[in-house]
C-alpha positions as CSV (number, residue, x, y, z in Angstrom):
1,X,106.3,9.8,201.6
2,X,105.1,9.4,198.2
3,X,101.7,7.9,196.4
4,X,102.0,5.1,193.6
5,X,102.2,7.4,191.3
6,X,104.7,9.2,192.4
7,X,107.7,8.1,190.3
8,X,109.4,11.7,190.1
9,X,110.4,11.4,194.0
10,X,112.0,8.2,193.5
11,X,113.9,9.4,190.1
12,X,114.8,12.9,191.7
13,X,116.7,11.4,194.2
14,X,118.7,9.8,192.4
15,X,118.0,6.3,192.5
16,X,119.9,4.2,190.5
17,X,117.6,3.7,187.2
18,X,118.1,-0.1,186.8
19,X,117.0,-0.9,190.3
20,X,114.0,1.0,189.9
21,X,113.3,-0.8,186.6
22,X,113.7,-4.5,188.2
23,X,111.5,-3.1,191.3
24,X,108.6,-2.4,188.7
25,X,109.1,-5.7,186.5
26,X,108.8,-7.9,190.1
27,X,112.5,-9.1,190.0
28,X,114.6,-10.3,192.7
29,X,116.8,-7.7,192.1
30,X,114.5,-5.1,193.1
31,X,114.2,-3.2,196.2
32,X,111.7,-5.5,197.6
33,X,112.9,-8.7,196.2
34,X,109.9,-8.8,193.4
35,X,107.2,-8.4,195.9
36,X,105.8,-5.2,195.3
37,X,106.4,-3.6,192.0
38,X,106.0,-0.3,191.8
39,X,103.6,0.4,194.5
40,X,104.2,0.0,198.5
41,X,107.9,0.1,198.6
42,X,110.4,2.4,199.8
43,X,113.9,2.9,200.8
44,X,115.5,3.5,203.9
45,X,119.4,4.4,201.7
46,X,117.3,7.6,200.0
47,X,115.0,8.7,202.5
48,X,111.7,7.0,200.6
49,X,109.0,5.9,202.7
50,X,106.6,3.3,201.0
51,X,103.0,4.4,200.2
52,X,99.8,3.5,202.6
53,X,96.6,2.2,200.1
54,X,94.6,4.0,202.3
55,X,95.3,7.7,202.0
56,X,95.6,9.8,204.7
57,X,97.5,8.5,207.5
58,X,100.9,8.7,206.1
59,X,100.3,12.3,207.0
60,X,100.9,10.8,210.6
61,X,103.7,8.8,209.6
62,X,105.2,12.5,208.4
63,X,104.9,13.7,211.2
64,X,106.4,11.6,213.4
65,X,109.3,11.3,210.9
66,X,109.6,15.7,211.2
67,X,109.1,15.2,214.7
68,X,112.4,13.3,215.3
69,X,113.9,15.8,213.0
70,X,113.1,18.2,214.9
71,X,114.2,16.9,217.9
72,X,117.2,16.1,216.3
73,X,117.7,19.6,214.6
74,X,119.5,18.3,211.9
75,X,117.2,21.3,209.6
76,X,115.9,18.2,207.9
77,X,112.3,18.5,206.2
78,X,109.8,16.1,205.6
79,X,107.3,15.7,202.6
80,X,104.0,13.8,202.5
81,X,101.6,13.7,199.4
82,X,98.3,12.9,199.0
83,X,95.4,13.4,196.6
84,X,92.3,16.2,196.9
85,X,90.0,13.1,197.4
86,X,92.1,11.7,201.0
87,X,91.7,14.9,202.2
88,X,88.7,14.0,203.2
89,X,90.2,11.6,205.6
90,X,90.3,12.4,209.3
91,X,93.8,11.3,209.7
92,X,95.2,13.8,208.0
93,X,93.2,16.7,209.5
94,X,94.6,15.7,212.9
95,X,97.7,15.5,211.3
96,X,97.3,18.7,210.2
97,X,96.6,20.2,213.8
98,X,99.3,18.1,215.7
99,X,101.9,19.9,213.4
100,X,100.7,23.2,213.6
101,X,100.8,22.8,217.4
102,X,103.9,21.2,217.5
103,X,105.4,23.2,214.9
104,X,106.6,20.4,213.1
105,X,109.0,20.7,209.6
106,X,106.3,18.8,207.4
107,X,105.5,19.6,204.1
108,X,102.2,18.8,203.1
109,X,101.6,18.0,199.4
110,X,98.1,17.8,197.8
111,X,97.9,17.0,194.0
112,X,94.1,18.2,192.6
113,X,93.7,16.9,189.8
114,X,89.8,17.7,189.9
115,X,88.4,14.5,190.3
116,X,88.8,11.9,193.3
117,X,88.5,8.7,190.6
118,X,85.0,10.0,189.7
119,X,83.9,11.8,192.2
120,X,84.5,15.8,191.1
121,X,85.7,18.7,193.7
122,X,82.8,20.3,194.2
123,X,80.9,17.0,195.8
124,X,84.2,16.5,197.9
125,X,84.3,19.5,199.9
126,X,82.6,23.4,199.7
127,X,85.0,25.2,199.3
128,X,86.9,26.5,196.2
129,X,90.4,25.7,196.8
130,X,91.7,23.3,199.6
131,X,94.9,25.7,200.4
132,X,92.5,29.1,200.8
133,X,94.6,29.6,204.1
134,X,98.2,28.3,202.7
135,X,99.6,27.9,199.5
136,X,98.5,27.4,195.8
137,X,100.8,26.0,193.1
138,X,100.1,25.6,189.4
139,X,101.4,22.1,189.4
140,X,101.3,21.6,185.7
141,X,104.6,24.6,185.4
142,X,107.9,23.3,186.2
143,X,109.4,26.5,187.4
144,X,106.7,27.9,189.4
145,X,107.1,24.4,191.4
146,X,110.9,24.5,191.4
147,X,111.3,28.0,192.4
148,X,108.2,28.4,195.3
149,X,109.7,24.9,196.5
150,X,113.4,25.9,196.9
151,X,111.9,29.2,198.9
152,X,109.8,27.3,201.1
153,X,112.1,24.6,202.3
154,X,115.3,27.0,203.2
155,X,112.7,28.9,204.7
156,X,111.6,25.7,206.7
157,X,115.0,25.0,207.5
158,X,115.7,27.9,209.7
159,X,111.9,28.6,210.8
160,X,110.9,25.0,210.9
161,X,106.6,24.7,210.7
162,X,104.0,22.9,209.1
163,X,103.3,24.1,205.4
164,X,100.0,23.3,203.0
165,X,100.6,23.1,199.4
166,X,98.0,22.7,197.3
167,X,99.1,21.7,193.4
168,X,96.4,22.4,190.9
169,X,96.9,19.3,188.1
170,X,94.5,17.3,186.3
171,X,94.8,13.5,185.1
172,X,94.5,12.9,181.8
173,X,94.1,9.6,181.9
174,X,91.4,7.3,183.8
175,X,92.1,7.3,187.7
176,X,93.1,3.6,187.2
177,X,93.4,2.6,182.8
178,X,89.6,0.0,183.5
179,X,87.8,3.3,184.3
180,X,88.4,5.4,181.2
181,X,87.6,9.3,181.5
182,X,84.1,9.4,180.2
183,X,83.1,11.1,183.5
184,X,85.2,14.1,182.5
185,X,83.6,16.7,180.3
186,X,85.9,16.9,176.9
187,X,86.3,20.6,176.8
188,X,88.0,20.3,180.2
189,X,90.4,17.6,179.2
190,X,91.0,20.1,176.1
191,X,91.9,23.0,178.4
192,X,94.3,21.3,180.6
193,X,95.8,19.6,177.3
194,X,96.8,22.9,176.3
195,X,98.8,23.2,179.6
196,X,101.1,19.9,178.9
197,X,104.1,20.9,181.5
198,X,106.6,19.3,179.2
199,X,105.2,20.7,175.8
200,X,105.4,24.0,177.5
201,X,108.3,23.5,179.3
202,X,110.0,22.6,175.8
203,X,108.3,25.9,174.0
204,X,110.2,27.5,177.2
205,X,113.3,26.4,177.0
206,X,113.2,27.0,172.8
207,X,112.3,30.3,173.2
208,X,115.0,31.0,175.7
209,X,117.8,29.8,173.5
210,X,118.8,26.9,175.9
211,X,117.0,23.9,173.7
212,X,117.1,23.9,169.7
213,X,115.1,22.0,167.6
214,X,118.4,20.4,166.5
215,X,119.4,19.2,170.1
216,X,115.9,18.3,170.3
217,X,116.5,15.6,167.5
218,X,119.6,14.4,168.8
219,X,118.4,13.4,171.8
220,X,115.5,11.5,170.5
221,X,117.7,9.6,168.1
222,X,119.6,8.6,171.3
223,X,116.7,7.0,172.6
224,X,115.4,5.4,169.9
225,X,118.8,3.9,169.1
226,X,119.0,2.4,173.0
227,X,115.8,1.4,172.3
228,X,117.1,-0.4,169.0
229,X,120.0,-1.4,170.4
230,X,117.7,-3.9,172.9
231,X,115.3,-4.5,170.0
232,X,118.7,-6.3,168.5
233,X,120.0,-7.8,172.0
234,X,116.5,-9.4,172.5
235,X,116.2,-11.2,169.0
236,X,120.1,-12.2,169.5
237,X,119.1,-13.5,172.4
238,X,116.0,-15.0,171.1
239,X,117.0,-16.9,167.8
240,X,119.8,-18.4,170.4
241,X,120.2,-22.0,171.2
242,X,120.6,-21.2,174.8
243,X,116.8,-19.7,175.1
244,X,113.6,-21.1,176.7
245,X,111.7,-20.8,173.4
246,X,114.5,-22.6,170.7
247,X,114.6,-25.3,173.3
248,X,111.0,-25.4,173.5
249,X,111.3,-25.7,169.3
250,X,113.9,-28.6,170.0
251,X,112.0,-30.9,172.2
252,X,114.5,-30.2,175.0
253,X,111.5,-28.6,177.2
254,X,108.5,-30.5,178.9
255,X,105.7,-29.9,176.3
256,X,103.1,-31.1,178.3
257,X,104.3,-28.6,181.2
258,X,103.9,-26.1,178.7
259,X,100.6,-26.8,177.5
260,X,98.9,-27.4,181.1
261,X,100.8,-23.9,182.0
262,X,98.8,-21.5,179.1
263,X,95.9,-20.5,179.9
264,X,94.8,-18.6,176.9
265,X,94.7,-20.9,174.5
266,X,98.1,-20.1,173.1
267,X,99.1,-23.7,172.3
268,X,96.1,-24.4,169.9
269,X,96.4,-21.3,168.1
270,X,100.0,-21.8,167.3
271,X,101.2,-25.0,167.6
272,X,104.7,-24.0,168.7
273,X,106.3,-25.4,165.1
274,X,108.9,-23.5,163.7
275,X,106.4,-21.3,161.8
276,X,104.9,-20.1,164.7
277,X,108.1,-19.4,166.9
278,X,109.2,-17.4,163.5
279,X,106.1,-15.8,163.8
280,X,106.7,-14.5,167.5
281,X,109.9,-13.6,166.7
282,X,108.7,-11.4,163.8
283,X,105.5,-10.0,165.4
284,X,106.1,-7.9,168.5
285,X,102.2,-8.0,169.3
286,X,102.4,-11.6,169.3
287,X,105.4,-12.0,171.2
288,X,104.2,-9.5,174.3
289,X,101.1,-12.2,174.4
290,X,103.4,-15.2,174.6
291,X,105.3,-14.1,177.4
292,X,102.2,-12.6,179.2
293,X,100.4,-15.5,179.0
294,X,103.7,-17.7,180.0
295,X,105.3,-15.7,182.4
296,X,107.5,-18.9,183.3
297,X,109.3,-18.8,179.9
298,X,109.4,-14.6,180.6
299,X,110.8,-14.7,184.0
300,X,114.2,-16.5,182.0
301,X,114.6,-13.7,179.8
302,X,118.0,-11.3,180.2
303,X,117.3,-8.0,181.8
304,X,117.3,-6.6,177.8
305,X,114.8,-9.0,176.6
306,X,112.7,-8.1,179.6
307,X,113.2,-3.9,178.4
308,X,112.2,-4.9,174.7
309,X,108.9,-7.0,176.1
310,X,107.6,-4.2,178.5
311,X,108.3,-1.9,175.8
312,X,106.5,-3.5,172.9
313,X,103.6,-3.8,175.5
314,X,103.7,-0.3,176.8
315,X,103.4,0.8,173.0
316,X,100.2,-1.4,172.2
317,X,98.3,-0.1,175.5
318,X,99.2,3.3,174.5
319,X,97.8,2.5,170.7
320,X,101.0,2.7,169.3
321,X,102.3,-0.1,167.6
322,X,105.9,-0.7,166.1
């Protein structure tokens, strides 16, 4: 039972990658038939049960879930996450008790990041560490979670019971991108910035011999040339007669639809002439605030044209622009 943010459960099991793309864009194709994106969904074929907005009693949910394992004794386990701030919630403390009574094969997950969106650890509860009494991970090293994890669960397996983990993370960025980080004092987003897990994961696996700053290159220049690849699919695509926007350049597409469709003003700033569809074409910035603001015209786009789109935006809000 994962949280929204979550996306490593979905990817560690294997899901395939294009489904999980079309579930985030909103299309049909996705597990929830575009109406959820990447938030309250799950899947019944890989053992995903969707998120609840309001933290804390999908620790119930788990246990019923480990309950029927149990009962079943099939050695299956059952993880649950949830944030330092729902612990707070009195679902989950009861959850908490009915599994340690029951002995049930739940694994409960708590990511502390430090802050519950503003609010830091020490006005959430008075304690140090949530897990005094269980366990404490450092969530930011990839083999310390790996390695503790694998012990615990085979030991779960055969002695099934109720175990609290407590990861010790921090988010880097705002607890939602509107509230920015200006709450968080900068010489603590410099400290955990120094524990990056995959910088120092990567200085790891150098230093070991199994990564080379060689293989390193390689496999960037494998991404950037997929990425290229439906850079050059989309403009194909694009310039074609066959799209939404050349037929919009030949009159063969209901102008006045159009214009009572954008809301932002689009239409008087460009015109739509040839000049300005060359422009969108030429501009990604441009283009990602066509289709935003037009969504009809982006909901026609092929599955690469949609990549390229998402992409160029997902560059701009990060400040990168190509």
């Amino acid at each position: 039972l994962p949280m929204h943010r979550n996306l490593a459960v979905f990817t560690m099991r294997e899901i395939p990658l294009n489904c999980l793309f079309s579930q985030w864009q909103g299309k049909a194709n996705g597990f929830t038939k575009g109406r959820d994106r990447s938030f309250h969904f799950g899947t019944q074929e890989f053992h995903i049960v969707g998120m609840i907005s309001h933290l804390g009693p999908q620790f119930g949910v788990a246990d019923g879930i480990a309950l029927a394992n149990k009962l079943k004794k099939n050695n299956k386990v059952c993880a649950v996450f949830t944030g330092e701030g729902g612990t707070s919630e009195g679902d989950i403390h009861e959850a908490l008790n009915v599994a340690s009574v029951w002995q049930l094969p739940v694994l409960f997950c708590v990511e502390n990041n430090g802050y519950g969106l503003s609010t830091p650890t020490n006005e959430q509860y008075n304690c140090e560490n949530i897990a005094d009494r269980a366990h404490i991970i450092e969530g930011n090293n990839i083999l310390e979670v790996y390695t503790k994890l694998k012990d615990l669960l085979e030991s779960m397996r055969t002695n099934p019971r109720p175990i609290l983990l407590e990861f010790k993370t921090f988010r880097m960025r705002g607890h939602e991108e509107a509230s920015g980080t200006k709450y968080v004092p900068t010489d603590l987003i410099d400290e955990w910035g120094l524990r990056d897990p995959l910088l120092n994961f990567e200085t790891y696996l150098l230093n070991e011999g199994v990564l080379s700053k060689e293989k390193i290159e390689i496999f960037k220049n494998e991404l950037t040339r997929g990425g290229q690849e439906y850079k050059e699919k989309f403009l194909s695509w694009f310039r074609s007669p066959s799209s939404s926007m050349q037929a919009l350049k030949q009159g063969k597409s209901d102008l006045g639809e159009f214009r009572r469709q954008n809301k932002r003003g689009l239409w008087d700033e460009h015109q739509m002439d040839i000049q300005a569809i060359d422009k969108l074409i030429n501009s990604p910035k441009e283009l990602v605030k066509f289709f935003k603001s037009n969504m009809r015209y982006y909901k026609k786009l092929s599955p690469e044209a949609k990549y390229y789109v998402a992409q160029q935006d997902a560059n701009f809000n990060s400040g990168i622009e190509k």
